[in-house]
TIDRENZA-727847 format. One record per residue: residue number from 1; residue in one letter; x, y, z of N, C-alpha, C in turn. Coordinates in pm, 1 decimal, padded with zeros to 6 digits, m for minus. Each point is the difference from the previous one (the first is absolute). Layout:
TIDRENZA-727847
+------+------+----------+----------+----------+----------+----------+----------+----------+----------+----------+
| resi | resn |      nc1 |      nc2 |      nc3 |     cac1 |     cac2 |     cac3 |      cc1 |      cc2 |      cc3 |
+------+------+----------+----------+----------+----------+----------+----------+----------+----------+----------+
|  NUM |    A |        X |        Y |        Z |        X |        Y |        Z |        X |        Y |        Z |
...
+------+------+----------+----------+----------+----------+----------+----------+----------+----------+----------+
***
This chain:
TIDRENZA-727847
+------+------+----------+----------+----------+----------+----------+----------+----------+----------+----------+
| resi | resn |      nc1 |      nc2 |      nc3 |     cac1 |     cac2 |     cac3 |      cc1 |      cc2 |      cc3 |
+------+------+----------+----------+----------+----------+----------+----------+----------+----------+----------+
|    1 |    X |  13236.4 |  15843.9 |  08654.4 |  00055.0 | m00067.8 |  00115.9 | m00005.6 | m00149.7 | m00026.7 |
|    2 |    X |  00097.3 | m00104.5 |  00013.2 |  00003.7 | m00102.7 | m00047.2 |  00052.9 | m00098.2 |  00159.8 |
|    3 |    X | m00100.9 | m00054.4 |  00015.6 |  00019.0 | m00120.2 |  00169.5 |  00161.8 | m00103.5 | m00091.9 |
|    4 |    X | m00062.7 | m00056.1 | m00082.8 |  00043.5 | m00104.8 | m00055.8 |  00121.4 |  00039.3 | m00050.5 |
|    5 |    X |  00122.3 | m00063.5 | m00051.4 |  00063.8 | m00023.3 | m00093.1 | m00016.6 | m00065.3 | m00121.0 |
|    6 |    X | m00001.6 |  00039.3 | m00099.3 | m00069.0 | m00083.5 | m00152.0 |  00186.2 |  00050.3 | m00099.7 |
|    7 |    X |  00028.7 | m00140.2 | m00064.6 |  00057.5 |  00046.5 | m00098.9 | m00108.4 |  00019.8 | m00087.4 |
|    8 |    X |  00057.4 |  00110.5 | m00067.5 | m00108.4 |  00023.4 | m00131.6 |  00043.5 | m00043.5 | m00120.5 |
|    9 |    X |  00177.0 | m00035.9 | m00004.5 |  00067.8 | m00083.0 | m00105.1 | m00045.1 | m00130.3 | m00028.2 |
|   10 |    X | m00023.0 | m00047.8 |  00145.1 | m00076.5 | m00152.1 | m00025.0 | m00089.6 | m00028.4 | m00057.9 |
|   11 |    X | m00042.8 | m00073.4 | m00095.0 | m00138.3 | m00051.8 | m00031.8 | m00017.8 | m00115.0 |  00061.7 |
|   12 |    X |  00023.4 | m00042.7 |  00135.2 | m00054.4 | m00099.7 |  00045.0 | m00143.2 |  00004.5 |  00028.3 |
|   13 |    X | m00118.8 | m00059.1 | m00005.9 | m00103.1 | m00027.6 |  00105.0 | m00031.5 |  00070.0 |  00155.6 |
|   14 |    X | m00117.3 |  00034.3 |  00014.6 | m00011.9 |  00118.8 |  00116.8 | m00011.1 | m00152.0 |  00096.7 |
|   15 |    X |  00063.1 | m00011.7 |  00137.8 | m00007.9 | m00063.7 |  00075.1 | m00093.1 |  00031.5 |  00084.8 |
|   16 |    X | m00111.0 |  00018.4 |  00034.6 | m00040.5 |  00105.6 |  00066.5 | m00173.6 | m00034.8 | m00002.7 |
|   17 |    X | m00063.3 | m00017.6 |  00107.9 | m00128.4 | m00066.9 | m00011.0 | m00089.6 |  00146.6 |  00047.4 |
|   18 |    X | m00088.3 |  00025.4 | m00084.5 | m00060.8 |  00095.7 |  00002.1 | m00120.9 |  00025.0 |  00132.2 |
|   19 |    X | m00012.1 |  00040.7 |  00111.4 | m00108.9 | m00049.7 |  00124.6 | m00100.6 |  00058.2 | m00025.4 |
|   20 |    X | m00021.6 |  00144.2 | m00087.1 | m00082.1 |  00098.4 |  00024.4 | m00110.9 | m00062.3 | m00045.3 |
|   21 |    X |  00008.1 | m00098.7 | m00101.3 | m00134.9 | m00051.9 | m00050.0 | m00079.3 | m00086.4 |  00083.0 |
|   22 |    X |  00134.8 | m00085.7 |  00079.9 | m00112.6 | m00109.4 |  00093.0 | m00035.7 |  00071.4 |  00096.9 |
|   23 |    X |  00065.9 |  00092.5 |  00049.9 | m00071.7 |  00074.6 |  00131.5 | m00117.6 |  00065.5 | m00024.7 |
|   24 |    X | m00013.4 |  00080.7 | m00147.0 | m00134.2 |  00027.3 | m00019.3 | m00081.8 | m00106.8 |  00003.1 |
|   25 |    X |  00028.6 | m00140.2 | m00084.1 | m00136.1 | m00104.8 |  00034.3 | m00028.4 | m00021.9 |  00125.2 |
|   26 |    X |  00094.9 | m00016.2 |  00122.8 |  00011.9 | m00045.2 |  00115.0 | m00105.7 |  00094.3 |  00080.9 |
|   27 |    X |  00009.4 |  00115.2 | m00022.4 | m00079.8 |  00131.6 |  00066.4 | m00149.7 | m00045.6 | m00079.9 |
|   28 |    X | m00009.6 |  00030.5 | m00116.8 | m00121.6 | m00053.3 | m00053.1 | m00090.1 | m00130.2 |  00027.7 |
|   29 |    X |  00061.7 | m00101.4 |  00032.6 | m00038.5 | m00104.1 |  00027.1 | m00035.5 | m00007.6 |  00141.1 |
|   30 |    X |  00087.6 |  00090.8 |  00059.6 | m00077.1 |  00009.3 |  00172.6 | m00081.2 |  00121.5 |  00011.6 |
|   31 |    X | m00013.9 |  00100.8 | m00103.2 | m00100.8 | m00007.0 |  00011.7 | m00147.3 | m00029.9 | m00027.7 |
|   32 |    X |  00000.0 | m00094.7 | m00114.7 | m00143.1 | m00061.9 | m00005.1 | m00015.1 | m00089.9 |  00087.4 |
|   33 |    X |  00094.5 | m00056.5 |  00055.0 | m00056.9 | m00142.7 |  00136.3 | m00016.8 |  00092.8 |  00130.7 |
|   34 |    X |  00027.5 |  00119.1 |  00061.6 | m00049.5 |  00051.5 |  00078.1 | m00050.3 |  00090.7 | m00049.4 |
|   35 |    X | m00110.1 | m00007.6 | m00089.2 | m00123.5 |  00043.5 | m00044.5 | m00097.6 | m00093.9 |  00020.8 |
|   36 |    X |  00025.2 | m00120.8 | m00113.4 | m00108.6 | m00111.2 | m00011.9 |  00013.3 | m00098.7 |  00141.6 |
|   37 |    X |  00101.0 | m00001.4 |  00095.1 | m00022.1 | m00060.2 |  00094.1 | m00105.1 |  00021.7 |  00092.4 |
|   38 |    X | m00065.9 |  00102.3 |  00032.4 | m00106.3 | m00008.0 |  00106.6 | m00144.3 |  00007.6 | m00058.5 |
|   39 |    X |  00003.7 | m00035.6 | m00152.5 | m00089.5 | m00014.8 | m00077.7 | m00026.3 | m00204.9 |  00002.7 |
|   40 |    X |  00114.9 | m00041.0 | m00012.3 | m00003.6 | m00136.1 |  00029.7 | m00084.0 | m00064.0 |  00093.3 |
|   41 |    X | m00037.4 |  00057.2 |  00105.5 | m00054.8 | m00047.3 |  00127.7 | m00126.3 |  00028.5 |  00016.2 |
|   42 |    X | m00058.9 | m00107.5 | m00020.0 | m00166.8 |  00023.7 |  00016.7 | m00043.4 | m00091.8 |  00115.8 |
|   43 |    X | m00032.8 |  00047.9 |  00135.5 | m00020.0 | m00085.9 |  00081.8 | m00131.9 |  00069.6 |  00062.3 |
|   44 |    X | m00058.2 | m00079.7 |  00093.0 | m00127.6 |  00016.8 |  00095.6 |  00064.8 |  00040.6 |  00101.5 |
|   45 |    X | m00067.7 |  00157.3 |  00063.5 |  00096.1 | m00001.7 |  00108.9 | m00111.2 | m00059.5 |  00179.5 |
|   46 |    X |  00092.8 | m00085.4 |  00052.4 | m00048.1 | m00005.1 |  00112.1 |  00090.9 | m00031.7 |  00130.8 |
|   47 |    X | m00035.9 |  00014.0 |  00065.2 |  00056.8 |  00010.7 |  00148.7 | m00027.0 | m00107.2 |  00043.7 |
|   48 |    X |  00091.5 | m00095.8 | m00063.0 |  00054.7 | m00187.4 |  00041.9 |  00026.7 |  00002.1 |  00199.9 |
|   49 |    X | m00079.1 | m00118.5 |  00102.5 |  00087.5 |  00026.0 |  00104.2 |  00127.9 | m00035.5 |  00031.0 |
|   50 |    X |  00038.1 |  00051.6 |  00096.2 |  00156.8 | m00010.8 |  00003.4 |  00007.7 | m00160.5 |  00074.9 |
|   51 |    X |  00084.2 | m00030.3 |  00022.1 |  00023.6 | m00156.1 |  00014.7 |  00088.0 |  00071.9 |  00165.7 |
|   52 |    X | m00096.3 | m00117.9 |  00128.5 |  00090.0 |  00008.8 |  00131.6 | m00009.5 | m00097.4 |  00049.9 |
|   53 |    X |  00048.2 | m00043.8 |  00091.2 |  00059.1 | m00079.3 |  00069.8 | m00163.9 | m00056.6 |  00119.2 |
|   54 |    X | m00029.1 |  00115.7 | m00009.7 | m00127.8 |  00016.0 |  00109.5 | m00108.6 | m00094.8 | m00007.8 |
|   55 |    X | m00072.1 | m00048.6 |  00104.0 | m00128.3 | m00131.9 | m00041.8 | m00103.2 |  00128.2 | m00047.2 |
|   56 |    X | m00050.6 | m00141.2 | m00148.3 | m00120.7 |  00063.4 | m00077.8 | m00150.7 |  00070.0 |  00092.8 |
|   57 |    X | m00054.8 |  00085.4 | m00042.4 | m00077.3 |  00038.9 |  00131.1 | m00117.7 | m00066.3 | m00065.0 |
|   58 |    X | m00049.7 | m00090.6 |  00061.0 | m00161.1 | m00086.4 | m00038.0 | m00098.8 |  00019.6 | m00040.1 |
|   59 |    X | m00012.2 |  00186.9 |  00048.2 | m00128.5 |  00030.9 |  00010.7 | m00005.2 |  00118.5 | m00131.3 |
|   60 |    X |  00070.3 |  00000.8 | m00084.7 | m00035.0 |  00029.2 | m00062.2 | m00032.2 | m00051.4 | m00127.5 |
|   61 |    X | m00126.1 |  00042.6 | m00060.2 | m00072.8 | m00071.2 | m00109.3 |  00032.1 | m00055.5 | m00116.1 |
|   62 |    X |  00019.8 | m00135.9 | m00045.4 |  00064.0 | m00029.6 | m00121.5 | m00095.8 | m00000.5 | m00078.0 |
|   63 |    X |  00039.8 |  00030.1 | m00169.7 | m00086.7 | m00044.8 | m00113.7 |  00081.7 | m00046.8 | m00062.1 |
|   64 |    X | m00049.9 | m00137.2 | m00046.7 |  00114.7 | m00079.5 | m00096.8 | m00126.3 |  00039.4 | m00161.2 |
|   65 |    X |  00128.0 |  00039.3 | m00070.5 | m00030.5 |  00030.9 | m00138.9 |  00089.7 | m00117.5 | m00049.8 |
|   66 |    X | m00105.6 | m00099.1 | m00121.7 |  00066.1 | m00086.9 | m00101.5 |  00002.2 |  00065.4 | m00129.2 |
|   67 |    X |  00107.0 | m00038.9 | m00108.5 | m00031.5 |  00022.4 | m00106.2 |  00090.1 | m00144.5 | m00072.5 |
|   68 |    X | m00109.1 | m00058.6 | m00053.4 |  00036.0 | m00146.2 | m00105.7 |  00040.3 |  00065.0 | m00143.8 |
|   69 |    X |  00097.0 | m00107.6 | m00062.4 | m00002.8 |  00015.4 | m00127.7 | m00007.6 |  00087.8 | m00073.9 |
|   70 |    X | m00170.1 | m00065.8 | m00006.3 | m00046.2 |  00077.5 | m00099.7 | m00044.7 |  00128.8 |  00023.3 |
|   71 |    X |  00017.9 |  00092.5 |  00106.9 | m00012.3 |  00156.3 |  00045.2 | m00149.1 | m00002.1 |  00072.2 |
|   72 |    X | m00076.3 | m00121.5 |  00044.7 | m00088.9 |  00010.5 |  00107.8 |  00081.2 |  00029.3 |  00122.4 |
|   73 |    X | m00104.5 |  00108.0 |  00087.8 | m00000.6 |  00022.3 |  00084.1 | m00090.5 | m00031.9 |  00160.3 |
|   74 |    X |  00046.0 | m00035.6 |  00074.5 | m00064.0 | m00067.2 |  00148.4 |  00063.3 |  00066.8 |  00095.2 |
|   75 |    X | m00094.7 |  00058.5 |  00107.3 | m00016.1 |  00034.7 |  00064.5 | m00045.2 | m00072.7 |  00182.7 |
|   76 |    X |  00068.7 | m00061.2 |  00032.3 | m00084.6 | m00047.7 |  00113.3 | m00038.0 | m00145.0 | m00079.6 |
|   77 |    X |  00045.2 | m00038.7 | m00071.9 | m00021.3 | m00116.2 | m00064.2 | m00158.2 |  00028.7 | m00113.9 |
|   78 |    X | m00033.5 |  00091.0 | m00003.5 | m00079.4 |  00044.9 | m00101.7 |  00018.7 |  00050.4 | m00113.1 |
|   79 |    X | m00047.1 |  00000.5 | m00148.7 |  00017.2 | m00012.5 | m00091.9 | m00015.1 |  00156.5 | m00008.8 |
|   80 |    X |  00006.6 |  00108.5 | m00069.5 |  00000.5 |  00092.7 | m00045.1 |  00056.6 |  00105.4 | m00117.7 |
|   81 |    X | m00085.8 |  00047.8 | m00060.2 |  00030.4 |  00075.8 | m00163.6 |  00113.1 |  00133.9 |  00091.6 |
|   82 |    X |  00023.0 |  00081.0 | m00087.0 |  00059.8 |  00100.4 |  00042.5 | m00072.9 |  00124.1 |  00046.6 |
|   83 |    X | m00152.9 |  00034.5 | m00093.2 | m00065.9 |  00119.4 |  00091.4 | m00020.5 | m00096.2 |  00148.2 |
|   84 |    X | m00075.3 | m00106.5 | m00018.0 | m00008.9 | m00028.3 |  00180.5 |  00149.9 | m00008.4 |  00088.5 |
|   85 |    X |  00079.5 | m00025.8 | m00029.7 |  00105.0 | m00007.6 |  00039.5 |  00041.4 |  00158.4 |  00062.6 |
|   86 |    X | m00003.1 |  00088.3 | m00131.9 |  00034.9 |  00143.0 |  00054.3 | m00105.7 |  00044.2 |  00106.0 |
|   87 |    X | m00157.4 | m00057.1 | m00003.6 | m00070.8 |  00064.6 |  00067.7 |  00041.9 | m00108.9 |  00175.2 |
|   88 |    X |  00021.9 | m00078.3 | m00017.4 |  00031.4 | m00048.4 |  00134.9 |  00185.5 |  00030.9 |  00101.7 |
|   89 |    X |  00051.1 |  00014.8 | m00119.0 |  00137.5 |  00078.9 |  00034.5 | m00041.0 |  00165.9 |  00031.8 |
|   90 |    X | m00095.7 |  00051.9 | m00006.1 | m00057.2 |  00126.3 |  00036.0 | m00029.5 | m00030.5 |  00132.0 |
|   91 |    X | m00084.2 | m00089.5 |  00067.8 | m00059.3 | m00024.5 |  00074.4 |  00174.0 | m00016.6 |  00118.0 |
|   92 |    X |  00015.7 | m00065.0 | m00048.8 |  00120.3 | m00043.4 |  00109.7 |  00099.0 |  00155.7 | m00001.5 |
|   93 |    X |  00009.0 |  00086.1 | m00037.3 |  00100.5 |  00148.6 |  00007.7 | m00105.6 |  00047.2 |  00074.7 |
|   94 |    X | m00107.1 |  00023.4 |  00035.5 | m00102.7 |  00091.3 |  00078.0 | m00024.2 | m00029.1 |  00134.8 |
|   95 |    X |  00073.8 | m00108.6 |  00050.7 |  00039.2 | m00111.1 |  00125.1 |  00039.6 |  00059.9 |  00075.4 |
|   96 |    X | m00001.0 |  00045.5 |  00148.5 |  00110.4 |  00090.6 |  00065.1 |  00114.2 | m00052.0 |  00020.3 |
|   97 |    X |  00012.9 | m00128.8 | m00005.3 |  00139.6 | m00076.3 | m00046.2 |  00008.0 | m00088.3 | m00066.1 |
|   98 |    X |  00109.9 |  00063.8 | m00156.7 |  00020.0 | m00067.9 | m00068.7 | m00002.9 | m00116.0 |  00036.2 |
|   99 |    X | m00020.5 | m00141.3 | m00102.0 |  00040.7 | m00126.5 |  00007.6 |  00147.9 | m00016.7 | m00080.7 |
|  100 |    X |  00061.2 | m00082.6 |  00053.2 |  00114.4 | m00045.0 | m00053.2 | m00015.7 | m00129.3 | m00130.6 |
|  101 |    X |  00015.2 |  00039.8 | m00117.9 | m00046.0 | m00093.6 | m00135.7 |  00110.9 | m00094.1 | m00025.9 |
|  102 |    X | m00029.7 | m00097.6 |  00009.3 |  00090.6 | m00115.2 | m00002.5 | m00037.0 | m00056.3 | m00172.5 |
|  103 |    X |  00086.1 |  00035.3 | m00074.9 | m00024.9 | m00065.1 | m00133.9 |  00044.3 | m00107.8 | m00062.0 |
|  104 |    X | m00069.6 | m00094.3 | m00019.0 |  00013.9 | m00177.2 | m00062.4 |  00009.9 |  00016.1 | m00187.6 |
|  105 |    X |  00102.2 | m00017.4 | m00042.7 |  00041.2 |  00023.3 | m00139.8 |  00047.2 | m00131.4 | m00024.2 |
|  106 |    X | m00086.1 | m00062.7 | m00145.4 |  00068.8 | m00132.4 | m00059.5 |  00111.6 |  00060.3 | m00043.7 |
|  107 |    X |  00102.6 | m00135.0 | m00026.7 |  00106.8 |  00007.7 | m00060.0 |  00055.5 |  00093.6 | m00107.8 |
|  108 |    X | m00126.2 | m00060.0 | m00092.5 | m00047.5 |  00037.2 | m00119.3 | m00088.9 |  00050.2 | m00023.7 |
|  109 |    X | m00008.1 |  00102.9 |  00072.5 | m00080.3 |  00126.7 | m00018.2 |  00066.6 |  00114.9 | m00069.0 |
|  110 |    X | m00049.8 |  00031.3 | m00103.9 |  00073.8 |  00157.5 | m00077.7 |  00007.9 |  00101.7 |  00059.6 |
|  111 |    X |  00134.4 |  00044.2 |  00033.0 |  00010.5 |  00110.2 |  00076.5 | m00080.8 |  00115.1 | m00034.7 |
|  112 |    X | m00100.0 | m00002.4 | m00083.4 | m00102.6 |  00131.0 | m00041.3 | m00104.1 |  00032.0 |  00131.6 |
|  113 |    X | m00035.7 | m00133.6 | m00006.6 | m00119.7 | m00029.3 |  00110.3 |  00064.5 |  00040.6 |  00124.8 |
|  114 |    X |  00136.5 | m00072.4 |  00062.4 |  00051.4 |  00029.0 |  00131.5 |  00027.2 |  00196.4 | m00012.8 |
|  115 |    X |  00041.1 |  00041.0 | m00089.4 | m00017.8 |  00194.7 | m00026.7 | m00108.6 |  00040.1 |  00003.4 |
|  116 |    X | m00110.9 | m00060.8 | m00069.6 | m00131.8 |  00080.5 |  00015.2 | m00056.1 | m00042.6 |  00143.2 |
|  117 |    X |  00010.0 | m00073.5 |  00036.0 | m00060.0 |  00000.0 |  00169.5 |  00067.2 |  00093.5 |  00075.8 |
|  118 |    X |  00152.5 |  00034.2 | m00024.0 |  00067.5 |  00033.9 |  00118.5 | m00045.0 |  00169.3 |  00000.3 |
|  119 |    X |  00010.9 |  00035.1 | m00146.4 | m00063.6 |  00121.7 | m00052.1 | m00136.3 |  00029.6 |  00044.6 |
|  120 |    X | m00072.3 | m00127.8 |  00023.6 | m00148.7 |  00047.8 |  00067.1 |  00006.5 | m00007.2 |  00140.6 |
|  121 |    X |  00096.5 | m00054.0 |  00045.9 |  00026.4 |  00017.7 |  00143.4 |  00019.0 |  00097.5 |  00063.6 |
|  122 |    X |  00104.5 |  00107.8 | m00093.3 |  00058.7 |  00101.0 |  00006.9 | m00096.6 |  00127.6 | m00001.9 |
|  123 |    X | m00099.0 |  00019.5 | m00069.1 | m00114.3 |  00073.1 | m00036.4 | m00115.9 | m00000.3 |  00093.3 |
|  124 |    X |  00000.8 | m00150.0 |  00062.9 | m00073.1 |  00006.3 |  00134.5 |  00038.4 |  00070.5 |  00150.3 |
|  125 |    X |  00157.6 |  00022.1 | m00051.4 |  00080.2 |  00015.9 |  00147.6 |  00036.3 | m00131.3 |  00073.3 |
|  126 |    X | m00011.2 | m00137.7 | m00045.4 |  00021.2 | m00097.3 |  00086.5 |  00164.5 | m00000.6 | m00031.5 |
|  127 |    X |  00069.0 |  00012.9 |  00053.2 |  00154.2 | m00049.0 |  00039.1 |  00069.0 | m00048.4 |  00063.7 |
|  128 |    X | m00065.2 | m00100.3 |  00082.2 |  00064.0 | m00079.9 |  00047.2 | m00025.4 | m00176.0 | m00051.3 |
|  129 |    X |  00101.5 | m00006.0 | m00091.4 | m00020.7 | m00086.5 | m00111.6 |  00134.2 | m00108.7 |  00096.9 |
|  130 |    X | m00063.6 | m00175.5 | m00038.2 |  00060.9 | m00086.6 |  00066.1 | m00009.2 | m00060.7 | m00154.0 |
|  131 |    X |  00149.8 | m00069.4 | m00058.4 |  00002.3 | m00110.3 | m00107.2 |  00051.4 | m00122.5 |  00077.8 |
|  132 |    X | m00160.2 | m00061.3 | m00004.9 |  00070.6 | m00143.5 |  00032.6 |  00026.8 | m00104.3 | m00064.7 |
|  133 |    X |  00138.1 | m00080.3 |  00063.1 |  00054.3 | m00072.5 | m00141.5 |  00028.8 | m00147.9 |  00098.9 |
|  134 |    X |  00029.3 | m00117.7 | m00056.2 |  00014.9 | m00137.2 |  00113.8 |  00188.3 |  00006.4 |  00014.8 |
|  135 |    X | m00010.8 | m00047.3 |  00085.3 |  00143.6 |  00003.4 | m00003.6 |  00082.1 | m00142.5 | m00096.2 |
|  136 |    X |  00153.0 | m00051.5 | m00038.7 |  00049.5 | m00080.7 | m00098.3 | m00015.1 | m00110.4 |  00132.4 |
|  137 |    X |  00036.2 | m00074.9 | m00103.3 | m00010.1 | m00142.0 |  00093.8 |  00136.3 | m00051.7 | m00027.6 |
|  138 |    X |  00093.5 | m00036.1 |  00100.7 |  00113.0 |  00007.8 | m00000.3 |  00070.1 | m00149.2 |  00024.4 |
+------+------+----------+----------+----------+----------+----------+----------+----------+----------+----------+
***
């Protein structure tokens, strides 16, 4: 059964662009990126609050967490290693209400340090995480 018409007297050149090959790469290639795509994503999971319109409620408890530079950590304006740190981020999840963690990050702080806190945040159960930042000066 022949779709086409072909002289077969002709020796011209096949005009004729072959698809079957790119469609196999095309299939192949999607499927390793929806393979390796949800391998890509390594995140901390937490339950960020939602942003409203509503006045902040006062009464509930802030902890401002710093982290400088160089990956020190402060607490309440106190200096702290990471076991005290985890053991006082323990202390605050056993609270009958959470505190709301307001976190102070230098500029130039390595995003390692801002992951490993949020990760120990996460492990405590604290999630209600505040990043505070100054606003531009305009």
């Amino acid at each position: 059964m022949s779709f086409g018409t072909r002289n077969h007297n002709n020796d011209s050149p096949m005009a004729e662009i072959n698809m079957v090959p790119m469609i196999d790469i095309m299939l192949v290639l999607l499927i390793v990126f929806m393979i390796t795509a949800p391998l890509m994503t390594h995140s901390v999971k937490l339950q960020l609050p939602q942003a409203s319109s509503q006045l902040n409620n006062e009464q509930i408890k802030k902890v401002f967490i710093s982290i400088d530079e160089a990956g020190k950590y402060y607490v309440d304006n106190k200096l702290m290693d990471k076991n005290t740190l985890s053991t006082t981020l323990g202390g605050f999840s056993k609270q009958t209400e959470l505190p709301e963690i307001q976190l102070y990050a230098d500029q130039s702080t390595s995003y390692s340090y801002v992951a490993e806190l949020l990760s120990l945040l996460s492990e405590q159960g604290l999630h209600k995480i505040a990043f505070v930042t100054q606003p531009e000066n305009k």
